[in-house]
C-alpha positions as a Python dict, from the first residue, in 0.01 Angstrom:
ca = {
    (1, 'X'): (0, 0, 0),
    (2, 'X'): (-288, 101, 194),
    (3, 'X'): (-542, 365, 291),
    (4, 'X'): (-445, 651, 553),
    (5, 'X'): (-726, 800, 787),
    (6, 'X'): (-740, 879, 1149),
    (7, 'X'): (-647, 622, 1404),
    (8, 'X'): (-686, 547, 1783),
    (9, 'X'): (-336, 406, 1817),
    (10, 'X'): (-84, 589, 1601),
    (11, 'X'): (-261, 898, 1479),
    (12, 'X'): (-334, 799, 1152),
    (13, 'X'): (-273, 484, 1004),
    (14, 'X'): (-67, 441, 670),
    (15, 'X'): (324, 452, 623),
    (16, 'X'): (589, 267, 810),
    (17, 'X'): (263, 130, 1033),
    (18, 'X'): (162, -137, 743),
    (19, 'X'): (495, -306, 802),
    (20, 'X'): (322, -424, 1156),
    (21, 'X'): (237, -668, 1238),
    (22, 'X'): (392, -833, 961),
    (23, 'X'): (753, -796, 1058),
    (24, 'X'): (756, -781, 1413),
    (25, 'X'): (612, -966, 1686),
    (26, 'X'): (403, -910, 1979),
    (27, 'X'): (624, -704, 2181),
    (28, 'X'): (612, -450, 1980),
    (29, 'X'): (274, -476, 1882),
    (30, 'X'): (195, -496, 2225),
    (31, 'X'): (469, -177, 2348),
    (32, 'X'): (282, 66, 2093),
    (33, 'X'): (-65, -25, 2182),
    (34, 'X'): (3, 14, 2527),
    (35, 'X'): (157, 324, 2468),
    (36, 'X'): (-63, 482, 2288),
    (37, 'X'): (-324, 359, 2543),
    (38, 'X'): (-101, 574, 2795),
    (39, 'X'): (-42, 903, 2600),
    (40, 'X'): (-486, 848, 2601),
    (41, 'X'): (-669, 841, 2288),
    (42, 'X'): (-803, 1213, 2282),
    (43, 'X'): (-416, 1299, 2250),
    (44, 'X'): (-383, 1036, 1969),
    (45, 'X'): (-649, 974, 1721),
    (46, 'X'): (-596, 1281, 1434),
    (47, 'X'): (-244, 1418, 1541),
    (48, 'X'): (-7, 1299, 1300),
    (49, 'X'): (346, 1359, 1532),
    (50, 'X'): (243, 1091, 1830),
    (51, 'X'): (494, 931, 2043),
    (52, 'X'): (325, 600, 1873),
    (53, 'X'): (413, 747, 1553),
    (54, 'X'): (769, 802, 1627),
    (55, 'X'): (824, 489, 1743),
    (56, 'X'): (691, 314, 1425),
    (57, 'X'): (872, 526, 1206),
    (58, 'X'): (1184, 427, 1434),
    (59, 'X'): (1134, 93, 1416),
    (60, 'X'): (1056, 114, 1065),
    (61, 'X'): (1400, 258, 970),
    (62, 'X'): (1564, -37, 1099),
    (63, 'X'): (1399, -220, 831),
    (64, 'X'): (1690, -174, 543),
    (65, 'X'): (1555, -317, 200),
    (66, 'X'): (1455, -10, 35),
    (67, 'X'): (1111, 72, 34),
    (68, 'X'): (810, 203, -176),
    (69, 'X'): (474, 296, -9),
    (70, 'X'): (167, 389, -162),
    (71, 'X'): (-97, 606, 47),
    (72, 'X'): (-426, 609, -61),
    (73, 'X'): (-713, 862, 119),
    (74, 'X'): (-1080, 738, 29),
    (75, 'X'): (-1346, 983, 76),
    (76, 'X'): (-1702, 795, 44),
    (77, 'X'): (-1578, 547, -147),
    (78, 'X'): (-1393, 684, -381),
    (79, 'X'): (-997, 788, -409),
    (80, 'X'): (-925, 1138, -278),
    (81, 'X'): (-541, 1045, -334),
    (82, 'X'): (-259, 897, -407),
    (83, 'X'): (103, 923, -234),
    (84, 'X'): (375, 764, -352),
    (85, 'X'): (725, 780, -182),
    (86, 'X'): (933, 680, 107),
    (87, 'X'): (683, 557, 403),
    (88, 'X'): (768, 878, 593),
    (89, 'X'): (669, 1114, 302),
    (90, 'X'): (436, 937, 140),
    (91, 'X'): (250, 924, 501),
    (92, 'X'): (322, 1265, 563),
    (93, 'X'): (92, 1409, 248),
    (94, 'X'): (-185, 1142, 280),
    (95, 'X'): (-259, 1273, 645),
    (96, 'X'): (-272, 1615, 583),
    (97, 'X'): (-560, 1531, 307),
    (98, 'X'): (-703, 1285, 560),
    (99, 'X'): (-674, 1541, 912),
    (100, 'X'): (-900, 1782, 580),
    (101, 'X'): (-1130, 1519, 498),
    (102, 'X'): (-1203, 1262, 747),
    (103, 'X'): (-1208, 1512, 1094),
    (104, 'X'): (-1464, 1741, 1154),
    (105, 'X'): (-1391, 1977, 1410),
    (106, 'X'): (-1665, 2117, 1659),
    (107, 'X'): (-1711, 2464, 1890),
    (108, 'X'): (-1807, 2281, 2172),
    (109, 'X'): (-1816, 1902, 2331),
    (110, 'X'): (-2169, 1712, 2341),
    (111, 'X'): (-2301, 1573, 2679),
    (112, 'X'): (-2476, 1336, 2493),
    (113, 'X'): (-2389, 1108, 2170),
    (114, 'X'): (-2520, 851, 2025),
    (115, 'X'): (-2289, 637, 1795),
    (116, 'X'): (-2431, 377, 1561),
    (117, 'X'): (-2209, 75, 1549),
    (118, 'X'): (-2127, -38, 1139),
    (119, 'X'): (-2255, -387, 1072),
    (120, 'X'): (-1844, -469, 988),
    (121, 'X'): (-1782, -435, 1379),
    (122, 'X'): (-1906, -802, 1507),
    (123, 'X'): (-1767, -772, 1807),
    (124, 'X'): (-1745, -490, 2090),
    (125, 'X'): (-1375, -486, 2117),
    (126, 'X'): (-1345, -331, 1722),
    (127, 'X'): (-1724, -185, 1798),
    (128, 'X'): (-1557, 67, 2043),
    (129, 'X'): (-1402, 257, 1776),
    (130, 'X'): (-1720, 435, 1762),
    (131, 'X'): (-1605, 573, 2089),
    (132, 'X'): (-1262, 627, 2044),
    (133, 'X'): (-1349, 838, 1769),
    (134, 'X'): (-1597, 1044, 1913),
    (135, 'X'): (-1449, 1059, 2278),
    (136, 'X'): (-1271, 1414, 2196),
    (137, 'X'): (-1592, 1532, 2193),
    (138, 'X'): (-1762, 1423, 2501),
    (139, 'X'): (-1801, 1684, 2770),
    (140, 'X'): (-1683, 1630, 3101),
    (141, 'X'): (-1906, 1389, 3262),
    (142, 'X'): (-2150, 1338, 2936),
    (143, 'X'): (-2225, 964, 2781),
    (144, 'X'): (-2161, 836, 2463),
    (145, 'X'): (-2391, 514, 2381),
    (146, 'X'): (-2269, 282, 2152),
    (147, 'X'): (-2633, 178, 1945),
    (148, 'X'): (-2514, -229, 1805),
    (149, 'X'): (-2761, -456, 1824),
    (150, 'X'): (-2634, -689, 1621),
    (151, 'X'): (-2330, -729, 1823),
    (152, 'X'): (-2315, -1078, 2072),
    (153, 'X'): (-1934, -1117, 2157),
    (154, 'X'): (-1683, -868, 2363),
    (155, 'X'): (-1375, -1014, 2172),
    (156, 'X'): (-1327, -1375, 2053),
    (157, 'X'): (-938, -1267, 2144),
    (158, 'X'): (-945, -1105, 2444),
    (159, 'X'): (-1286, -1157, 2590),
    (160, 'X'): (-1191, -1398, 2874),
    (161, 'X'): (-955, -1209, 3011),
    (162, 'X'): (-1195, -870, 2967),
    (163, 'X'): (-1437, -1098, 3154),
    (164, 'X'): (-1210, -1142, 3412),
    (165, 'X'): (-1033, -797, 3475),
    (166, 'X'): (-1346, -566, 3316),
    (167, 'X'): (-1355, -326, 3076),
    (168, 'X'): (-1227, -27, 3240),
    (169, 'X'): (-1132, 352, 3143),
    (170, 'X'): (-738, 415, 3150),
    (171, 'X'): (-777, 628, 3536),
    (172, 'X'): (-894, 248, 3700),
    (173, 'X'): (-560, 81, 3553),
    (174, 'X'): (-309, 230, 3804),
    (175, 'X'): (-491, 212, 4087),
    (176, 'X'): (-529, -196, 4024),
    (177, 'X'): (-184, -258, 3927),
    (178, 'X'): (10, -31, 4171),
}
C-alpha cells in the first residue's frame, strides 16, 4: 500500500516499486538508480513505461507469493483514489490519475526558476528533488535555484564521498571515469 505520484527514478512511484528495498539488496537498488540516472531524469520523472519501470516490474514477478497492492493518489491532502489489484494494474490506473493531477504541462521552458525547498527536505541530497522535478522545464542554458535555508548537510549518507568526487551533472561522469 502506498501513494503513486511522479518520480525521478522510476517514473512514478507505486506498484511492484514498494517491494524495494525491502526484498532486495543493494545491487539492485543500486542497478535501477543508476539506470535511471543514465536514461537522465527529463526522460524519467512522469513517463510511466521507463526502462526503470520495466525492470522493477521484472524483478517484481519473480517475487511468487501472490500479491495485493493498493494505490492511493493524494491531491492536497486528500484521496483522489484508490486502486486495488495486481501491482501492475493497480499501478497502471493510479498513474494515469497522477500524470492528470500532479504534472502540469507548460508551452515553453523558463530560463529562470526559483524552487522553494519543503521544510521535510533536511538535507540537499532529498532537497534536489526540487530540481529534478522542475529540470524538464529549464531552457537550454537557464538556472534553477534551489531557495533552503534551513538546510546545513549535503547527505548524512553520501556526503563524504559527494565531498570528495563533487556534485556533478550526468555529461561530467564519463569523462572522469573513462
Amino acid at each position: 500500500m502506498g501513494p503513486v505520484f511522479p518520480h525521478e527514478v522510476v517514473g512514478f512511484s507505486g506498484g511492484n516499486k514498494y517491494l524495494f528495498p525491502g526484498v532486495s539488496g543493494p545491487e539492485v537498488l543500486n542497478f535501477f538508480h543508476w539506470l535511471g540516472a543514465v536514461v537522465t531524469n527529463p526522460m524519467i520523472i512522469g513517463n510511466k513505461w521507463t526502462p526503470v519501470r520495466k525492470v522493477v516490474d521484472h524483478i517484481g514477478g519473480m517475487v511468487k507469493v501472490p500479491k495485493l497492492c493498493l494505490c492511493m493518489v493524494v491531491d492536497k491532502a486528500q484521496l483522489a483514489g484508490l486502486f486495488i489489484g495486481t501491482p501492475e494494474g493497480a499501478w497502471d490506473q493510479a498513474s494515469e490519475l497522477s500524470r492528470k493531477l500532479h504534472i502540469t504541462y507548460k508551452d515553453h521552458p523558463f530560463h529562470t526558476i526559483l524552487s522553494c525547498a519543503p521544510a521535510m527536505y533536511d538535507e540537499i541530497w532529498v532537497g534536489a528533488k526540487c530540481m529534478y522535478k522542475l529540470e524538464p522545464v529549464i531552457a537550454d542554458g537557464g538556472e534553477l535555484i534551489i531557495y533552503a535555508p534551513h538546510i546545513h548537510e549535503i547527505s548524512l549518507t553520501h556526503g563524504h564521498h559527494i565531498r570528495q568526487v563533487g556534485y556533478h551533472c550526468v555529461d561530467y561522469l564519463p569523462q572522469a571515469v573513462g
